[in-house]
C-alpha positions as CSV (number, residue, x, y, z in Angstrom):
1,X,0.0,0.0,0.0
2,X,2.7,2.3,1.2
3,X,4.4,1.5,-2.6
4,X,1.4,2.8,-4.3
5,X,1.0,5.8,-2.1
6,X,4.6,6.5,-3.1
7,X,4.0,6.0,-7.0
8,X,0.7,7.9,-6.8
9,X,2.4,10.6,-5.3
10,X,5.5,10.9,-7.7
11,X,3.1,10.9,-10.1
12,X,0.9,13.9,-9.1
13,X,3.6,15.6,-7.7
14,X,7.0,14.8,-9.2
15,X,10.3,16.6,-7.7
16,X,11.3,20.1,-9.0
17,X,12.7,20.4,-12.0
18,X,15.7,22.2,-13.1
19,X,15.1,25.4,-15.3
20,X,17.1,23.9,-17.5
21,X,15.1,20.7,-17.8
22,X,11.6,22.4,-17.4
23,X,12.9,24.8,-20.0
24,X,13.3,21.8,-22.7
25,X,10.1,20.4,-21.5
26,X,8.4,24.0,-22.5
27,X,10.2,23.8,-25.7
28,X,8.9,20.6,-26.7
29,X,5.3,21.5,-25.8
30,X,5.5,24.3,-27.9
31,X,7.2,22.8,-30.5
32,X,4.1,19.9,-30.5
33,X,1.2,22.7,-30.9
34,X,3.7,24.6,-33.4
35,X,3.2,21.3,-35.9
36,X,-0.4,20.2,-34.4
37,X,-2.0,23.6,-35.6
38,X,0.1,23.4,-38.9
39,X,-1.2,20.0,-39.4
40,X,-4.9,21.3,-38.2
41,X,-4.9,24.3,-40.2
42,X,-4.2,22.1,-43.6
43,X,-6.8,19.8,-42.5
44,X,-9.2,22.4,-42.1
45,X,-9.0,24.0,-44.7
46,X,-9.1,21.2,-46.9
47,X,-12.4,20.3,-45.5
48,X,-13.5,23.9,-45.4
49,X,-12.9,23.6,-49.5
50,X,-14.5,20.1,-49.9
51,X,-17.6,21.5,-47.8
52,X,-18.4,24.5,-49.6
53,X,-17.8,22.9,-53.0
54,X,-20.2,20.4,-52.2
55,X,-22.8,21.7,-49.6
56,X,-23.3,25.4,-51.2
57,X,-27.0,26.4,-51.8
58,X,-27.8,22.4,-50.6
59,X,-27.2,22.2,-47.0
60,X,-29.9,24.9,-44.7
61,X,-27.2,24.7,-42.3
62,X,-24.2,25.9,-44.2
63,X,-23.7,29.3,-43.0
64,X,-23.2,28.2,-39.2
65,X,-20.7,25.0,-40.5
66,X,-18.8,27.9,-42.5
67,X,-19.1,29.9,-39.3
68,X,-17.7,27.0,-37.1
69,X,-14.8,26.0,-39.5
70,X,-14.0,29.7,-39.9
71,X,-13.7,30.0,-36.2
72,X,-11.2,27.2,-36.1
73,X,-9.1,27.9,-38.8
74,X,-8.5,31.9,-37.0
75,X,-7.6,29.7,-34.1
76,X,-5.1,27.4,-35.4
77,X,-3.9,30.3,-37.8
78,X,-3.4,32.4,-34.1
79,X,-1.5,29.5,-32.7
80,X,0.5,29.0,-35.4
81,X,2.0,32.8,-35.5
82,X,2.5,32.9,-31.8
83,X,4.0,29.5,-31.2
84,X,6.2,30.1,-34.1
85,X,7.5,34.0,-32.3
86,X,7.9,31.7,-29.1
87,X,10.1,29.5,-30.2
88,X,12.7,31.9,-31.4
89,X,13.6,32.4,-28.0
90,X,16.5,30.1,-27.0
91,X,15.3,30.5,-23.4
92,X,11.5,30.4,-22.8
93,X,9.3,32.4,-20.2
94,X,7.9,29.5,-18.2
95,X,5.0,31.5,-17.2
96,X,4.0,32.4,-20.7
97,X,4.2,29.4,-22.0
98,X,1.7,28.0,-18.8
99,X,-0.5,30.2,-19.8
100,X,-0.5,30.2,-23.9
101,X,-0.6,26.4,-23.4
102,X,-3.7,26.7,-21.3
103,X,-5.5,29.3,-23.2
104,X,-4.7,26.9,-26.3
105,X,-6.5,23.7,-24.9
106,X,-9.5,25.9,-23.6
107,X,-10.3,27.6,-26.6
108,X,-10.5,24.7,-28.5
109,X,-12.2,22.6,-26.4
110,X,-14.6,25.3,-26.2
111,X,-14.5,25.3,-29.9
112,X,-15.4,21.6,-30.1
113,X,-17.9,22.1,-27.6
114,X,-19.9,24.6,-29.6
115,X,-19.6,22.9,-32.7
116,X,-20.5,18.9,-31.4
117,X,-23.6,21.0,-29.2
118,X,-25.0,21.5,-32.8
119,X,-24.8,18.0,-33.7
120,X,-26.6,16.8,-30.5
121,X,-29.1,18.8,-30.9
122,X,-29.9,16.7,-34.2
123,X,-28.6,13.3,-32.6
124,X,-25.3,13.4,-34.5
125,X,-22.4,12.0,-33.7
126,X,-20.1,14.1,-31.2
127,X,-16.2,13.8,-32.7
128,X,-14.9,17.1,-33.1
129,X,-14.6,17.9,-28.9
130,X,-13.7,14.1,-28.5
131,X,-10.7,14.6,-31.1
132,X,-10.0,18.0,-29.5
133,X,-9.3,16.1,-26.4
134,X,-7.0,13.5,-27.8
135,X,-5.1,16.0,-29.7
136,X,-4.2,17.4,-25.8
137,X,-3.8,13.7,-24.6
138,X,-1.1,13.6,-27.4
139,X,0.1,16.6,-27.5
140,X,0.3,18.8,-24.8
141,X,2.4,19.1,-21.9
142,X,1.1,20.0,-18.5
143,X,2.5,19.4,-14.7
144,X,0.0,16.2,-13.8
145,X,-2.7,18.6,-11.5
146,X,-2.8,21.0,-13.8
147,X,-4.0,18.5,-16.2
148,X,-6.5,17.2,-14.4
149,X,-8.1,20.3,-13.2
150,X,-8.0,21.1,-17.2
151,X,-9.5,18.1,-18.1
152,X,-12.3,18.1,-15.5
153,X,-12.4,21.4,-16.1
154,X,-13.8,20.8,-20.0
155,X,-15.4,17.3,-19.4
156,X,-17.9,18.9,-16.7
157,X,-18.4,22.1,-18.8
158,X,-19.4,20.3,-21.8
159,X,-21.5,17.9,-19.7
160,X,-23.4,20.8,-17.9
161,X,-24.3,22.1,-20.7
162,X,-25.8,19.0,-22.0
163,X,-27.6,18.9,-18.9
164,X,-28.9,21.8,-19.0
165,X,-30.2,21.1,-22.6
166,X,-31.8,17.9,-22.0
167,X,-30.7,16.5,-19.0
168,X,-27.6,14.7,-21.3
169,X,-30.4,11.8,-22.3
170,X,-28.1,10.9,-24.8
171,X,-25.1,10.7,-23.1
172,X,-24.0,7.7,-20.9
173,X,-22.2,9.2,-17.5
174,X,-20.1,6.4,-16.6
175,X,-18.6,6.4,-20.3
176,X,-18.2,10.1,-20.8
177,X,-16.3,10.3,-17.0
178,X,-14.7,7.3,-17.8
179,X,-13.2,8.9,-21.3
180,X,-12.3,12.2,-18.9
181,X,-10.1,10.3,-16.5
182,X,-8.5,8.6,-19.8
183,X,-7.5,11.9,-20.9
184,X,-6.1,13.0,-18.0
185,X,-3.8,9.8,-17.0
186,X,-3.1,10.0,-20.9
187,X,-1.6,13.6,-20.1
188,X,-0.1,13.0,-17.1
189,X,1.8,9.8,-18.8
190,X,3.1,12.5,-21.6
191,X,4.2,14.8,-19.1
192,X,6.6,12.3,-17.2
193,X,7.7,10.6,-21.0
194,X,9.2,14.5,-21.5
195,X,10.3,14.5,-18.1
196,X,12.2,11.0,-18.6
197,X,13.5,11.8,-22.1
198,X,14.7,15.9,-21.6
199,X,16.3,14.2,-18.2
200,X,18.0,11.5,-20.0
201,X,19.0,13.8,-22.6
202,X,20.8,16.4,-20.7
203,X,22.7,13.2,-18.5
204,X,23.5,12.5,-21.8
205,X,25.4,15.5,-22.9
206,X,26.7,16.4,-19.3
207,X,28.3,12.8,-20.0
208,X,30.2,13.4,-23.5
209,X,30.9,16.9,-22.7
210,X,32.6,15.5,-19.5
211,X,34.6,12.7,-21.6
212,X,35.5,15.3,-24.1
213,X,36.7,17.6,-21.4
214,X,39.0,14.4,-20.3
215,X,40.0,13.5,-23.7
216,X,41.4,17.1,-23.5
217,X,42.9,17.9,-20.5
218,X,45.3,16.6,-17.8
219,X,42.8,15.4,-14.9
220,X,45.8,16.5,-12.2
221,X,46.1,19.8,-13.3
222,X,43.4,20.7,-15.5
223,X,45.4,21.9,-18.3
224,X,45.1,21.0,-21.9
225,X,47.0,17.8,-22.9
226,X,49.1,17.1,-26.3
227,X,45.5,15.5,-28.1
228,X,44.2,19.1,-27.4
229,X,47.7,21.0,-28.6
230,X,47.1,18.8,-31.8
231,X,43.2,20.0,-32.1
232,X,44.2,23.4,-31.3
233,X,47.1,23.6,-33.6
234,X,44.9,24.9,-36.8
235,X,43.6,27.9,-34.9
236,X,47.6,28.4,-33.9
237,X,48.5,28.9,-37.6
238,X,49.6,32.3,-39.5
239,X,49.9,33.7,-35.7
240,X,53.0,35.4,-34.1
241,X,53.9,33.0,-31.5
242,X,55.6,33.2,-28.2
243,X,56.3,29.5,-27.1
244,X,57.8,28.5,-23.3
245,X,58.6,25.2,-22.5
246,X,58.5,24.9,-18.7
247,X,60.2,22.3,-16.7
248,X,60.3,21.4,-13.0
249,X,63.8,21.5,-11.4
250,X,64.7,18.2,-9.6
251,X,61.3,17.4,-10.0
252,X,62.8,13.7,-9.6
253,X,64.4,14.5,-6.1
254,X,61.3,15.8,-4.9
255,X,59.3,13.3,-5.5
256,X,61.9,10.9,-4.1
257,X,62.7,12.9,-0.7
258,X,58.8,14.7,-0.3
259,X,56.9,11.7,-2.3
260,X,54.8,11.4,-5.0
261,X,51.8,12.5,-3.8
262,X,53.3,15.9,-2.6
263,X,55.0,16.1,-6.2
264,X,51.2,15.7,-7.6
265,X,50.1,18.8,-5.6
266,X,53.6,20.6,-7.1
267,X,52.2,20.1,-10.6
268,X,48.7,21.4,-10.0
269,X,50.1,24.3,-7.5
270,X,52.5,25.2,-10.9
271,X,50.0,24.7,-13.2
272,X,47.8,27.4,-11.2
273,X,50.7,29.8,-11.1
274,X,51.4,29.6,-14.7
275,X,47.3,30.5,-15.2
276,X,47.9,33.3,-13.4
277,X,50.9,35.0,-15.1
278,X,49.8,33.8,-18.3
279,X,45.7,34.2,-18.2
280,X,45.9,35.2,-22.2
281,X,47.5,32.1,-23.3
282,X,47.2,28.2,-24.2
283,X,49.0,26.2,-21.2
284,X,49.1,22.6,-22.0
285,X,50.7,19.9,-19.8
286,X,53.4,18.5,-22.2
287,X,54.3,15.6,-20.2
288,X,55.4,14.7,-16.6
289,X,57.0,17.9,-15.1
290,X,56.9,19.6,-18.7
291,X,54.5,22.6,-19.7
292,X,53.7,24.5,-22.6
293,X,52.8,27.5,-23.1
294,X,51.9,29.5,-26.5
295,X,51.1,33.0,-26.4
296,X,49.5,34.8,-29.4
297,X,50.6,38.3,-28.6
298,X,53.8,38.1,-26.9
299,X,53.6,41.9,-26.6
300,X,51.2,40.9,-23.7
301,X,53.0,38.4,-22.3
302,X,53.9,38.5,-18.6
303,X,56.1,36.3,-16.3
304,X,59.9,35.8,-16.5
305,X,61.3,34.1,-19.5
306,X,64.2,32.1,-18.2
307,X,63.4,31.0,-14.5
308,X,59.9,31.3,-12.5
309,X,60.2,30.5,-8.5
310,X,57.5,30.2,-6.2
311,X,57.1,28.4,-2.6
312,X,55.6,25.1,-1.9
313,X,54.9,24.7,2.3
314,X,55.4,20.9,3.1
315,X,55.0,20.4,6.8
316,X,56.7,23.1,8.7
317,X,58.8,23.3,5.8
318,X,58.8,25.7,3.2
319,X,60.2,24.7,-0.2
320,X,61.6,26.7,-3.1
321,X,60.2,25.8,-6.3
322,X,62.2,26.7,-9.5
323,X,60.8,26.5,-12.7
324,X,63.1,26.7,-16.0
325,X,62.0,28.4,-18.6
326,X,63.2,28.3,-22.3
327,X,61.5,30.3,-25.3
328,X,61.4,30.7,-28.9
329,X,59.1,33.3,-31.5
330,X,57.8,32.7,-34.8
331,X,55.3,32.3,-37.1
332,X,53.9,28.7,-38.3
333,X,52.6,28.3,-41.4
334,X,51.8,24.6,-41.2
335,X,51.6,22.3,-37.9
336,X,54.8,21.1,-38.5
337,X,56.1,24.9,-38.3
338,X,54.5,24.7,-35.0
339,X,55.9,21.7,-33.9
340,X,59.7,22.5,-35.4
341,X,58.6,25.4,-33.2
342,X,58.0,23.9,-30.0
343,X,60.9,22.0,-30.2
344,X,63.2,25.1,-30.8
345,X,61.7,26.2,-27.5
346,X,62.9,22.7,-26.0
347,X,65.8,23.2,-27.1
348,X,66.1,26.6,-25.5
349,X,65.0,25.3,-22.3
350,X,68.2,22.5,-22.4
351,X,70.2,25.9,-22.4
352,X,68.6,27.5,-19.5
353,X,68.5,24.1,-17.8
354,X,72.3,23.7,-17.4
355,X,72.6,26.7,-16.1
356,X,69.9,26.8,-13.2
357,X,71.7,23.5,-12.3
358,X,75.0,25.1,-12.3
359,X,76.7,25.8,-8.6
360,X,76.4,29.7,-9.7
361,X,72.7,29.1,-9.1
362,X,72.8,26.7,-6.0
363,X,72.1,23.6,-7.9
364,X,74.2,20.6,-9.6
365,X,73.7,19.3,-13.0
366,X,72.3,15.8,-12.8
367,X,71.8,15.7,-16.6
368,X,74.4,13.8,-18.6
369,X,73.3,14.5,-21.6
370,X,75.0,16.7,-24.5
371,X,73.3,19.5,-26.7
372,X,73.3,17.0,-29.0
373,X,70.8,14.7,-27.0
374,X,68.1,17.1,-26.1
375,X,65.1,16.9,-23.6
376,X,62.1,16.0,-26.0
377,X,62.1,17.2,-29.3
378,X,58.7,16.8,-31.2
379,X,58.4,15.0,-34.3
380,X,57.8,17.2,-37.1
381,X,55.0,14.7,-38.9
382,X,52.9,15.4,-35.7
């Protein structure tokens, strides 16, 4: 029991909805009466034609069918314009569209009352309100008690009339009631379908645009990685460039004496300084301890182009952080100009490299390596 009650009640009153998801939700219900009074309008009209041609100067009652179908077609032609200006808008007015949506399903379930009343006054069948009604079963969106108090709300008009007529002789009550509460769990039903589908769709996108943020960028630092360097490298092209290759000093002894994990928060800590003295440019993480950074206007460029220092508290213990820095300019007419490049910049770094480890500067060169045997040069076919 307590299952139902829990079902009936997400039912009737579902959770709040993002404005993002309620504003895709709006945007499909007016996209749905956009097409239905497209579709209606052809439809009448086509009948319109047919009728006249065929009923003209025969049928006694051809001036109040004209006046009926006239009637209709000024509605679906009023619909049609102000759906169509509402969906221009990327971002809808919730409100307004309650209330369009509302004053759609009234009017022409008035409409369709009005014209069936005419044919049971003769004993003819009554379609057009019935089809009115499955058109908003179909169609229209509504949060669930707002349907029903629209549905009961057109059921018992059109039944109190009838009544009044005649006592609705001709209607059965358990049917007609029975159809009312059809249309309302049919609308309530389309509501949460929108729900579930503009739900799903959004997870959806929230889900590639996360994995094509990560097939992107460095998930330690946040930076752009080499797949996004390659991506980027047409916009990069017929551009004066300022390129800096970055490298950690002793990155390998500090991760050996303060451990790996405290050399992970060295990379992001570095990759947030070099935002911040370079907030104009592309910084990608090259690889381990390596950055790059390419500057379109090196007019604007800030920061110090051959060593960057900044401190790094581990424990009580405050460490020194050098960064060298080695740079290159130009102008790449093709990707592999920007990649012959980078790797001018590389080399530039080797230079500044041996001498931030030289005694002058405190350090000691661990690297055996010759100029001949540099860093990381990049292949030119990339």
């Amino acid at each position: 029991m307590n299952l139902i009650l829990q079902k009936l009640k997400y039912y009737l009153f579902p959770e709040p909805i993002s404005p993002r998801i309620q504003n895709d939700i709006d945007w499909s219900g007016m996209r749905n009466i956009y097409q239905v009074s497209i579709v209606v309008l052809i439809v009448d009209l086509f009948t319109f034609l047919f009728y006249a041609a065929t009923s003209y100067g025969k049928d006694p009652e051809f001036s109040t069918v004209v006046l009926g179908v006239s009637i209709g077609l000024v509605l679906c032609l009023v619909t049609f314009i102000f759906s169509r200006r509402m969906l221009r808008e990327e971002t809808m007015n919730h409100r307004y569209v309650a209330v369009f949506k509302t004053v759609f399903l009234i009017a022409f379930s008035i409409w369709g009352i009005l014209t069936d009343y005419r044919h049971y006054i003769v004993h003819e069948q009554m379609m057009v309100f019935f089809t009115v009604q499955m058109i908003n079963a179909c169609f229209l969106i509504f949060r669930p008690i707002m349907s029903i108090i629209l549905v009961s709300f057109v059921y018992l008009l059109q039944y109190g009339i009838l009544y009044i007529t005649d006592h609705a002789v001709l209607i059965q009550p358990q049917n007609y009631f029975l159809l009312a509460v059809i249309t309302a769990i049919a609308m309530i039903l389309r509501f949460h379908t929108q729900l579930y589908l503009s739900t799903k769709t959004f997870a959806l996108q929230e889900t590639n645009q996360s994995l094509e943020f990560s097939s992107r960028h460095d998930s330690l630092t946040g930076l752009r990685n080499r797949t996004a360097l390659e991506e980027d490298a047409d916009h990069l092209l017929h551009k004066l460039l300022k390129v800096r290759m970055i490298d950690i000093n002793y990155f390998k002894e500090i991760n050996d004496t303060l451990g790996h994990l405290a050399g992970d928060k060295i990379l992001a800590e570095t990759a947030k300084h070099l935002r911040t003295n370079y907030p104009n440019s592309s910084i990608y993480r090259f690889g381990g301890d390596e950055f790059l950074i390419l500057s379109e206007n090196p007019q604007n460029g800030s920061g110090a182009d051959d060593v960057f220092r900044f401190g790094y508290s581990h424990g009580k213990e405050t460490r020194e952080i050098v960064l060298s820095i080695g740079t290159a300019e130009g102008t790449a007419e093709t990707k592999t100009d920007l990649f012959r490049l980078i790797s001018k910049a590389d080399m530039a770094l080797y230079s500044v490299k041996k001498k931030t480890h030289s005694p002058e500067y405190g350090g000691h060169d661990r690297r055996n390596r010759t100029p001949d045997s540099p860093r990381q040069t990049i292949s030119s076919d990339q």
